[in-house]
C-alpha positions in Angstrom: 7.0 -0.1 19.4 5.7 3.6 18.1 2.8 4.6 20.1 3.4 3.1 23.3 3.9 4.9 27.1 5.9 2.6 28.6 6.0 5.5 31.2 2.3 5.3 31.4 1.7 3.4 34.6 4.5 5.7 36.6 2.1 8.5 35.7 -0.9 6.8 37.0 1.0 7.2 40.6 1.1 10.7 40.4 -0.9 12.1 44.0 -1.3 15.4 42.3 -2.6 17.4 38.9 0.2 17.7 37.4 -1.4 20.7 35.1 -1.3 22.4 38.1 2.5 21.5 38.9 3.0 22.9 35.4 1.7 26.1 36.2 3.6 27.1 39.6 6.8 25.8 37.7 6.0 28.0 35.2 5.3 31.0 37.4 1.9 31.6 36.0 -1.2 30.6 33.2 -0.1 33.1 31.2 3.9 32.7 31.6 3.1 28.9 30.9 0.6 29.3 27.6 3.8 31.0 26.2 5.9 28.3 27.2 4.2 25.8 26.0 3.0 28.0 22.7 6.9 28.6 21.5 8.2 25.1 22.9 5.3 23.3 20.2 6.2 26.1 17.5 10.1 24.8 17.9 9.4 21.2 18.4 7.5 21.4 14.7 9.9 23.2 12.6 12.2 21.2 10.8 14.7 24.0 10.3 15.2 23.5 14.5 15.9 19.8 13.9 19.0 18.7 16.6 20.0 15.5 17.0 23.0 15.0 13.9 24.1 18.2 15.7 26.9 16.4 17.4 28.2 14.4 14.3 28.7 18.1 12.6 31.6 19.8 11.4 32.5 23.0 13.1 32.0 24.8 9.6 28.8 22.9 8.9 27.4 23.2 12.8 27.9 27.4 12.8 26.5 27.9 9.2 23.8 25.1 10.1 23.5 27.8 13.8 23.6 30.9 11.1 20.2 29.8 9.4 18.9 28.5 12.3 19.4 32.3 14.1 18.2 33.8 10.5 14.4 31.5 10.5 14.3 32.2 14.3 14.5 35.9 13.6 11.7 35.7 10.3 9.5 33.5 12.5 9.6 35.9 15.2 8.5 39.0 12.5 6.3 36.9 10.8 4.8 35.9 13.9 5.2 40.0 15.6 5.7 38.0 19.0 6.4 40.1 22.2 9.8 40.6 23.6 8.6 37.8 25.9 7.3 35.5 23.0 10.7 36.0 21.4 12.9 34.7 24.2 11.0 31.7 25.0 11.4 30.9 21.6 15.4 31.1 21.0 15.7 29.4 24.1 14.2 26.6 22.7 16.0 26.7 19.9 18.3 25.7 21.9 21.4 26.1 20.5 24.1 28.9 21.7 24.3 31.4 18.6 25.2 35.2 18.8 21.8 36.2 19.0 22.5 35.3 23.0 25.0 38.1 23.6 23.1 40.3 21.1 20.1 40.3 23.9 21.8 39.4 26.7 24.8 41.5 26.7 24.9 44.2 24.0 21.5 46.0 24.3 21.1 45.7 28.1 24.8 47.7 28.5 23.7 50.3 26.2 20.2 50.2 27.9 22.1 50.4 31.6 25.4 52.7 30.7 24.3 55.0 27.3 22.9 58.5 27.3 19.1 59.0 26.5 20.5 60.1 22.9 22.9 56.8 23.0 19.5 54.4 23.6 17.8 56.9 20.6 20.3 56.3 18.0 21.7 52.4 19.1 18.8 50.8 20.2 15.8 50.9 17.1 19.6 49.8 15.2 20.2 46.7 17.6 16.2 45.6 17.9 15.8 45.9 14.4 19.0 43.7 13.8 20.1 46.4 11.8 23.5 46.1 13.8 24.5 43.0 15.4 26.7 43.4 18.8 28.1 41.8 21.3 29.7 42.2 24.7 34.1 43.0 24.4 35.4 42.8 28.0 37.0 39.9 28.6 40.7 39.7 27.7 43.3 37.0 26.7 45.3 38.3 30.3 42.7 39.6 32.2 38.9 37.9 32.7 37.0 38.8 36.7 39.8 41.5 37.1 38.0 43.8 35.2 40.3 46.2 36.4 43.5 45.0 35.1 42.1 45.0 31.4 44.7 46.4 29.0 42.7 47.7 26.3 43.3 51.9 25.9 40.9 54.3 24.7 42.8 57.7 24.1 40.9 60.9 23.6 42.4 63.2 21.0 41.2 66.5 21.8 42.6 67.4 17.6 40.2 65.4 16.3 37.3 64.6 19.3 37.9 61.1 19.0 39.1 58.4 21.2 41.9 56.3 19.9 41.0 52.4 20.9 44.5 50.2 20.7 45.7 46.7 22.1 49.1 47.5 23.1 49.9 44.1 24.0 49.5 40.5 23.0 47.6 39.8 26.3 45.2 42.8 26.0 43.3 41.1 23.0 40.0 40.8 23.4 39.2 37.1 24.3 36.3 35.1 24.6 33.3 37.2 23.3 30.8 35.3 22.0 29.6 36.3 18.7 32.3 38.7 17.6 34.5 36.1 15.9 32.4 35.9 12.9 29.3 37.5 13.0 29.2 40.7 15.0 29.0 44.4 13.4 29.8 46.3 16.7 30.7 45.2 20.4 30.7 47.4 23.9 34.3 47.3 24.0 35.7 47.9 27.7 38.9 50.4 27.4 40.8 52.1 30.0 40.3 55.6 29.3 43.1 58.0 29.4 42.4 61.9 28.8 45.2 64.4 28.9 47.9 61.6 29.8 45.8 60.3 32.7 43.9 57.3 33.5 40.1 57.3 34.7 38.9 53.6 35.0 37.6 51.2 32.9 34.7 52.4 30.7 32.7 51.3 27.6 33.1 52.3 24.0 30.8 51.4 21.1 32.8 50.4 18.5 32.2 49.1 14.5 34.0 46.0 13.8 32.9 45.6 10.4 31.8 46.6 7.2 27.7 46.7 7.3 28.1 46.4 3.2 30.8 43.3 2.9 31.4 42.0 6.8 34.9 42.8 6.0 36.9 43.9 9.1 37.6 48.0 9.3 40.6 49.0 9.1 43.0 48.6 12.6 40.7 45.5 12.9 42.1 42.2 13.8 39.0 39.7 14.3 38.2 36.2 14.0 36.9 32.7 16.1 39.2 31.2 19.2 39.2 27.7 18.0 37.1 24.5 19.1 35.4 24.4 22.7 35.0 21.5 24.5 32.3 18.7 23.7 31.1 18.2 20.1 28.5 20.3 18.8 28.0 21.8 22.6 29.2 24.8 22.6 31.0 25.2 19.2 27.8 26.6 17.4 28.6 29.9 19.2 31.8 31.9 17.8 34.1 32.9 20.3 36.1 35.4 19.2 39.9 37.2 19.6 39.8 40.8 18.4 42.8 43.1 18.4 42.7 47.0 17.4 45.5 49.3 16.0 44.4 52.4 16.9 41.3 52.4 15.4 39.4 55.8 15.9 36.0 56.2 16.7 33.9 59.1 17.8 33.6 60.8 21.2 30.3 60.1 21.4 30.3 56.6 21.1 31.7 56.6 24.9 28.7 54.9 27.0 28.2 58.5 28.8 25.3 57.6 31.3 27.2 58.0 34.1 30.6 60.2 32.9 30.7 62.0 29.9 34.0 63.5 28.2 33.7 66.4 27.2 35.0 68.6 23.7 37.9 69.7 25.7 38.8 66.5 26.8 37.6 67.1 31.0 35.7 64.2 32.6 32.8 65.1 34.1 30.6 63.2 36.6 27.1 62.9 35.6 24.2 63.5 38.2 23.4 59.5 37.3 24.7 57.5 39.9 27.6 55.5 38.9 25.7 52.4 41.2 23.4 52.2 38.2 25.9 50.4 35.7 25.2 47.4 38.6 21.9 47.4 37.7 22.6 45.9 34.5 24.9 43.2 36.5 22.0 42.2 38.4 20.1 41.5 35.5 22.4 39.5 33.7 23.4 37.5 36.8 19.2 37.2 37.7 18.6 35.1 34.2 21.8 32.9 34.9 20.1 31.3 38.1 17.3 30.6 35.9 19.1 29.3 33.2 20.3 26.9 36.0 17.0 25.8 37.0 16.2 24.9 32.9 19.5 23.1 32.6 19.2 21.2 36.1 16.0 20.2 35.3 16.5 18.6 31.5 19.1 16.3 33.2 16.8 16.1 36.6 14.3 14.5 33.6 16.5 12.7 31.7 17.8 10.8 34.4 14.2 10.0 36.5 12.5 9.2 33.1 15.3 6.6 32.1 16.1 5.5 35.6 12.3 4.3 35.5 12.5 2.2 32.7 15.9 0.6 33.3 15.7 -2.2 34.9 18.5 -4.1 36.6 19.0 -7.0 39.1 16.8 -8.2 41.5 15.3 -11.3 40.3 16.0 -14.4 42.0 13.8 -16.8 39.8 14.1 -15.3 36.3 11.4 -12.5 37.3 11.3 -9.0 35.9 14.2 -7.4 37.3 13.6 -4.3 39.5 13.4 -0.3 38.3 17.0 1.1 38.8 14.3 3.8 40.3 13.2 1.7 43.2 17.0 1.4 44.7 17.5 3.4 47.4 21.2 4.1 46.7 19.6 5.5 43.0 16.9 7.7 45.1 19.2 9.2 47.3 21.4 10.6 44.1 18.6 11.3 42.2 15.8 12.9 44.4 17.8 15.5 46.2 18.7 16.7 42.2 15.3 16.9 41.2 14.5 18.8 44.7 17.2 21.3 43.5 15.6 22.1 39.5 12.6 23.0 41.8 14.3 25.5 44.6 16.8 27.1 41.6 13.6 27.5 39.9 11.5 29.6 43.0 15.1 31.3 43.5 15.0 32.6 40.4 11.5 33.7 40.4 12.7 36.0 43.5 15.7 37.6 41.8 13.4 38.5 39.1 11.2 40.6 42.0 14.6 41.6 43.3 16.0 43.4 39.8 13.0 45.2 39.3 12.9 45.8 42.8 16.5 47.0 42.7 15.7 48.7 39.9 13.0 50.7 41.1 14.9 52.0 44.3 18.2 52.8 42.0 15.6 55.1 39.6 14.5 56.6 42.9 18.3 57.4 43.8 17.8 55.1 47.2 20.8 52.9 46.9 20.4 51.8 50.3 19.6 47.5 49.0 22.4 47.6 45.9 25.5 46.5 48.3 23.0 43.5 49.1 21.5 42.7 46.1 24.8 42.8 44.1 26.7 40.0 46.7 23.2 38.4 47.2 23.0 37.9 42.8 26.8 36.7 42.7 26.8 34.6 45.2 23.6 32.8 43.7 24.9 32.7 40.5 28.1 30.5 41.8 25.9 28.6 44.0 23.8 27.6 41.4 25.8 27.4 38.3 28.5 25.3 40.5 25.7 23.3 41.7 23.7 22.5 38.4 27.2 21.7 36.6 27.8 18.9 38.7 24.4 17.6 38.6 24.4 17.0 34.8 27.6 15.1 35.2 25.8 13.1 38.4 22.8 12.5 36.3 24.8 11.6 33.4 25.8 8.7 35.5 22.7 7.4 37.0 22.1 6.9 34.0 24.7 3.9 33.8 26.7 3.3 30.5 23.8 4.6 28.0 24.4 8.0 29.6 27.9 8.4 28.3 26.4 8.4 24.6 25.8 11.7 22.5 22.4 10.3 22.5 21.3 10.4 25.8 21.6 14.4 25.5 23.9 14.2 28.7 27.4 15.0 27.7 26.3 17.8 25.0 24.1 19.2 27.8 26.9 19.2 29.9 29.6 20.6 27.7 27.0 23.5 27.0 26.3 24.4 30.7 29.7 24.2 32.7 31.4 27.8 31.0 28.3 29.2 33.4 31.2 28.5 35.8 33.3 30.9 34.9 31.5 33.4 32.8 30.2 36.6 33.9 32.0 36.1 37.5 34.7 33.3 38.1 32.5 31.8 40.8 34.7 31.6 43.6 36.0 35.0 42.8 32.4 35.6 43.4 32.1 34.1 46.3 34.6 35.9 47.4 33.1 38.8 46.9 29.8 37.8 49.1 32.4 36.9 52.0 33.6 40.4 52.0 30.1 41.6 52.4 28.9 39.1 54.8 32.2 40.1 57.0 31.5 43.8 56.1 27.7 43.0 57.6 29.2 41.1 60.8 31.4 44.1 61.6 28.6 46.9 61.3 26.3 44.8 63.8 27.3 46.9 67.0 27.1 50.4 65.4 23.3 50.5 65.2 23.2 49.6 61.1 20.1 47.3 60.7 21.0 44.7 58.0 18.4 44.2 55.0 17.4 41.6 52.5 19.1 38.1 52.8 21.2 39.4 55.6 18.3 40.6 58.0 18.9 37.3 60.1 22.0 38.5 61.1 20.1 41.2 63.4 19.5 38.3 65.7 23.0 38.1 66.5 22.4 37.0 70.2 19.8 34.4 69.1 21.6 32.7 66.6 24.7 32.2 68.5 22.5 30.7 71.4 20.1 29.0 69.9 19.8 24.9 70.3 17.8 22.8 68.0 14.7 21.7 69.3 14.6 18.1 67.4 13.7 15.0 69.3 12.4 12.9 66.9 12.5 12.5 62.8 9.6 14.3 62.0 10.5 17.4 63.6 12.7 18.1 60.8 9.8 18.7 58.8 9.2 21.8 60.5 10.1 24.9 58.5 11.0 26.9 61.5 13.2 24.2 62.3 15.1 23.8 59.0 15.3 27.7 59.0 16.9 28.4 62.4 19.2 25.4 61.9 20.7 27.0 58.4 20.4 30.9 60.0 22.8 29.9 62.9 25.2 27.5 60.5 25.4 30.7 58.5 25.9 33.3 61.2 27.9 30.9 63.4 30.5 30.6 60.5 31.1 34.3 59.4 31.2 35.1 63.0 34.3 32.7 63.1 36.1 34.0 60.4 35.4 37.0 61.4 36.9 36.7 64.5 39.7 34.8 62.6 40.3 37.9 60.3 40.9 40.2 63.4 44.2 38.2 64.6 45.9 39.6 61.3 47.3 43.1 61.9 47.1 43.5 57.9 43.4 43.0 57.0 43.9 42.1 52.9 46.6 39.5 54.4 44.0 38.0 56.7 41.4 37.9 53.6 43.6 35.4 51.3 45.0 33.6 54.0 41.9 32.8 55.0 40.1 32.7 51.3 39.1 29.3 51.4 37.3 29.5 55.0 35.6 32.7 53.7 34.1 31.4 50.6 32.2 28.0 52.5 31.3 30.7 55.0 29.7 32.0 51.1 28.4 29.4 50.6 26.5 28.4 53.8 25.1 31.9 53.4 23.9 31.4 50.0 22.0 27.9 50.6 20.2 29.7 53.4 18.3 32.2 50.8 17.8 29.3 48.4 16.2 27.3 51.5 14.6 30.4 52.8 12.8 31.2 49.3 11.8 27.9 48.6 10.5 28.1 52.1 8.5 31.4 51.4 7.1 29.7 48.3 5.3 27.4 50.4 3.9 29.9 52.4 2.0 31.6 49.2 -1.6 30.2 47.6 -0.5 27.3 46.0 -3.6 25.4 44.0 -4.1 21.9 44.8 -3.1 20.1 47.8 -1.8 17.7 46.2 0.9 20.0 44.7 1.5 22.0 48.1 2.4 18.6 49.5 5.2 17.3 47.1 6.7 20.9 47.1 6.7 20.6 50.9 8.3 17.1 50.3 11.0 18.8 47.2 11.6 21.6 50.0 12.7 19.4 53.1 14.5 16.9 50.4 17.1 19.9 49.3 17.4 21.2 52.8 18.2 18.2 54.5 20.1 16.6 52.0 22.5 19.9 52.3 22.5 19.2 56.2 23.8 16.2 55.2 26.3 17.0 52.3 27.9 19.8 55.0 27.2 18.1 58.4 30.7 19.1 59.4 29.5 22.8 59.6 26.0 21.6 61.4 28.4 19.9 63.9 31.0 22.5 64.4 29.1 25.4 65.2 27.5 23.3 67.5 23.7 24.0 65.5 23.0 20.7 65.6 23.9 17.7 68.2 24.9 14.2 66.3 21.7 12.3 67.1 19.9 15.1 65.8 22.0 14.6 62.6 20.9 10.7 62.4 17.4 12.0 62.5 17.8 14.1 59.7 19.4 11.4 57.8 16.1 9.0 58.9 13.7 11.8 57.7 15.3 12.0 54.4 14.7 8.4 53.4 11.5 8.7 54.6 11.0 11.5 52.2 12.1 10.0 49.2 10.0 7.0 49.4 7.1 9.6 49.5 8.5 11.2 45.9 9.0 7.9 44.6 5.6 7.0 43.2 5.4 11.0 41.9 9.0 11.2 40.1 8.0 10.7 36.8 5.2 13.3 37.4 7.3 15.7 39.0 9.4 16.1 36.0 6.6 15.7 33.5 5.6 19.3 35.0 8.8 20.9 33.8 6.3 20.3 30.2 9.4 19.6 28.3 9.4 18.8 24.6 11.2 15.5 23.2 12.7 18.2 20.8 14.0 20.3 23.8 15.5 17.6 25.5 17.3 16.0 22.8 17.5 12.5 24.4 16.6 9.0 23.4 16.6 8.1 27.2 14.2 11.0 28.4 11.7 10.3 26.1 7.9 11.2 27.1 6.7 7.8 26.2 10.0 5.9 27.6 10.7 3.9 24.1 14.6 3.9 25.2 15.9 0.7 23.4 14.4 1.0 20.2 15.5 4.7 20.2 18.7 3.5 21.2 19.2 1.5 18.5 18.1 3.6 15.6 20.3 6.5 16.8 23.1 4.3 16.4 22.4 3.4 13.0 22.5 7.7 12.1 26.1 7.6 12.9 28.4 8.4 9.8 30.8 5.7 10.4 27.3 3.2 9.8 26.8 4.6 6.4 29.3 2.0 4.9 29.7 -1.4 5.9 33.4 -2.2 5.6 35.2 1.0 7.3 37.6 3.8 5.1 40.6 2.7 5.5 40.0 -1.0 5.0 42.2 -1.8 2.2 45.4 0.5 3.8 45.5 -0.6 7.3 43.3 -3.4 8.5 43.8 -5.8 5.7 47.7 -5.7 5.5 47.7 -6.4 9.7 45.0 -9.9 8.9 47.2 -10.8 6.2 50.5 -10.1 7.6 51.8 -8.1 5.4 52.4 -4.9 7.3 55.7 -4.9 6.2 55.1 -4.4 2.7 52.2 -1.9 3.1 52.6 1.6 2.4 50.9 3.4 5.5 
């Protein structure tokens, strides 16, 4: 039936103003209005319509992405949103274009790595869409090693340009999203070579195409990679391979913020710190965590909204059968996935306050937080991206055999999210990188250097490797003193070790991959602290409504404990915690999720959502699954005729036995 909430007496359980939830999701009134604004403004356009997206060609899904990108761009100048407005509104869109690296990539390198005259001539090009670029690094050979890229950029001193050539199959550019088919220039990423000799990695702004015909320039070799996986997913973006035969550009088009070449051909150091270029990493790594906290929470919704209205077993007399909500086995899969939407979300509120932060100090020439912030950004982009990857798949099935269908918005949400795995940082190559940091930090604790940021526990050395949890009964663990000291020592306890480990190898780098795989959950453990710790500090900030401090007090224990529980080997074997303090924790955490139980549906009602955005029949605001269900299945192409292509040719000649004498 139209018209109907069946989800309407879950909401009437809510124990808190869910307006209110809206906003501190949100991060503020104001960030919410323009939420909520540009979500409605989608929801209502036709020309954003979604759900045959699926059932597409690729040629018909890209063009169908091209005039999606095109109205998106009108409505915005028609509109004359802010820079704010803007965003909100592609991202509800919703569908990966090139519009993505345009912003996300292309103008924030030129922004973080191209001269004050650079930003003057590119950037009024690039906002206006007058150019359209994207972000040429990754190669068919090379992808995190950025330094094994093959790509040359020659300087001719005869001519004052640089000579960019692929001299091998495997230095073709691979992977860049929007230069397969749409993009006028990319920030191509070249080693540059001056007088016969190499000087790094650097980037190069370079035209791909004609701005009169789109035809590639000359030495150009461009077009798309081929079909991703999923179906519609992730194939609306074009992907692109692009190869160069010494094709020249000029001098100037060298991103010279931080080292210019000069008319002679003499590479000179600028007085810009070269630690600025990981400024612009920090941004891009920043809006990844959040994008993890969107994702995370459309399936967190999904999955709670549909889990409420399924109902399955439990009658013994021909009753109603119980909520698949209500089983416990359901709540402990479920809950501790909607506990992490929220605790991405509040991460990625602090890494915003971090990059500007960052930002700030860099400007100032006070590099003093970078080392931090960089490994503190990577490693919360693995954590999270990792993390919210194999939620969708989890949620995809709690929600049983319906979940499996395009419908459900599960498997096309999926096939979207998991490259966040691997782009912009292989994640445990990231990892990685935070372990040589942490063991970097570890080693510097007897000469006297303080550690900062998300390493500033470690200055408690002695504490931490002393300390004995004080828990005697369940509700202790609800102390987030408690939960803090227990995940501080875990952490510290485990880079001590391999630390110590590390030391019994004469040859250091030997040591480091021997050990890689100790050294990453040693990453990892580090990692979940801050996102415990900052969900923590959220609670500690003027949060309106009791009501809402209470379930977010809830959401907060419900992702710690749940991770004490997921890695009690560690808890155990750094002797943090004792075993029956372990069974304690486990008591505390069903306790906890019978007290989010009768606010679920609430809790994800304050993500504010639109039916449009999530692009489900089973998370539907008004829970109408079945009849959804039903009608999407009708949609399908293969329903437009009754008896099937193919009929006569195949299926007949098998009833009739008379394969033998059918031409197949």
């Amino acid at each position: 039936m139209e018209g109907v909430d069946y989800l309407a007496h879950e909401r009437n359980k809510a124990q808190f103003d869910v307006d209110e939830m809206k906003i501190v999701w949100a991060g503020s009134r104001h960030a919410f209005d323009v939420s909520d604004r540009m979500a409605r403004l989608v929801a209502s356009d036709p020309v954003f319509q979604k759900d045959n997206r699926a059932m597409l060609s690729r040629k018909v899904l890209f063009k169908n992405t091209l005039r999606k990108a095109a109205h998106a761009w009108k409505r915005i100048i028609e509109l004359r949103l802010s820079e704010e407005e803007a965003n909100q509104l592609r991202s509800y869109v919703d569908e990966p274009a090139f519009t993505d690296l345009h912003w996300g990539m292309f103008v924030p390198a030129i922004k973080g790595q191209g001269t004050e005259d650079q930003q003057q001539k590119w950037l009024p090009l690039a906002h206006k869409m007058q150019i359209i670029g994207c972000y040429a690094q990754t190669e068919l050979g090379h992808g995190s090693n950025v330094q094994g890229l093959e790509t040359t950029a020659t300087f001719d001193p005869a001519t004052d340009e640089f000579v960019i050539h692929s001299p091998t199959l495997t230095s073709s550019k691979w992977w860049p999203g929007g230069l397969g088919k749409v993009s006028t220039h990319a920030v191509v990423y070249a080693r540059l070579i001056t007088g016969g000799q190499e000087h790094g990695v650097h980037g190069f702004i370079v035209q791909l195409r004609s701005l009169d015909d789109h035809m590639p320039l000359p030495g150009i070799t461009v077009g798309d990679i081929g079909m991703k996986f999923g179906s519609g997913a992730y194939n609306t973006m074009d992907n692109g391979v692009l190869r160069f035969d010494h094709v020249r550009i000029p001098r100037n088009q060298m991103l010279m913020r931080v080292m210019q070449v000069t008319r002679e051909g003499k590479c000179v150091q600028s007085n810009v710190p070269r630690q600025l270029i990981y400024g612009t990493m920090v941004y891009v790594r920043q809006t990844i965590v959040s994008d993890a906290s969107s994702a995370l929470s459309r399936a967190v919704c999904i999955a709670t909204r549909y889990s409420a209205v399924r109902r399955q077993f439990g009658s013994q007399d021909g009753g109603i059968e119980t909520q698949v909500i209500d089983y416990k086995t359901q709540q402990s899969r479920l809950f501790p996935l909607l506990a992490s939407a929220y605790a991405f979300r509040f991460v990625g509120e602090w890494l915003k306050w971090l990059y500007l932060d960052v930002t700030q100090r860099l400007q100032a020439s006070d590099f003093s937080t970078l080392p931090e912030a960089h490994a503190c950004t990577a490693g919360l982009k693995s954590l999270t991206t990792s993390a919210t990857a194999d939620a969708i798949e989890e949620c995809r099935k709690l929600c049983g055999g319906h979940g499996y269908l395009t419908s459900s918005g599960l498997p096309e949400l999926f096939a979207v999210y998991v490259p966040a795995c691997t782009y912009e940082g292989d994640n445990v190559v990231l990892l990685l990188q935070v372990a040589r940091f942490l063991m970097k930090t570890v080693s510097q604790l007897g000469s006297g250097k303080k550690p900062v940021g998300t390493t500033a526990y470690m200055a408690r050395a002695e504490d931490l490797l002393q300390c004995h949890c004080i828990v005697q009964r369940a509700e202790d663990w609800s102390k987030p003193s408690v939960i803090l000291e227990a995940f501080e020592a875990r952490a510290f306890r485990m880079c001590v070790a391999r630390a110590q480990s590390l030391s019994k190898f004469p040859n250091p780098e030997e040591g480091f991959a021997e050990l890689s795989a100790d050294l990453a959950e040693a990453a990892i453990a580090h990692c979940q602290l801050i996102v415990v710790s900052k969900f923590i500090e959220k609670l500690e900030q003027d949060i309106p409504g009791k009501g809402v401090k209470q379930q977010l007090e809830i959401l907060c224990n419900i992702y710690a404990l749940n991770l004490l529980h997921k890695h009690l080997g560690d808890f155990l074997s750094t002797g943090c915690i004792t075993p029956k303090q372990a069974s304690l924790a486990n008591d505390h955490l069903r306790s906890l999720y019978s007290q989010v139980r009768p606010n679920a549906i609430a809790l994800v009602d304050a993500f504010n959502y639109t039916d449009h955005y999530l692009g489900s029949v089973l998370g539907r605001y008004d829970g109408n699954v079945y009849q959804k269900l039903y009608e999407a299945a009708w949609k399908d192409p293969l329903n437009d005729s009754v008896v099937p292509d193919g009929y006569q040719e195949y299926i007949r000649p098998m009833l009739k036995q008379q394969l033998r004498n059918a031409r197949l």
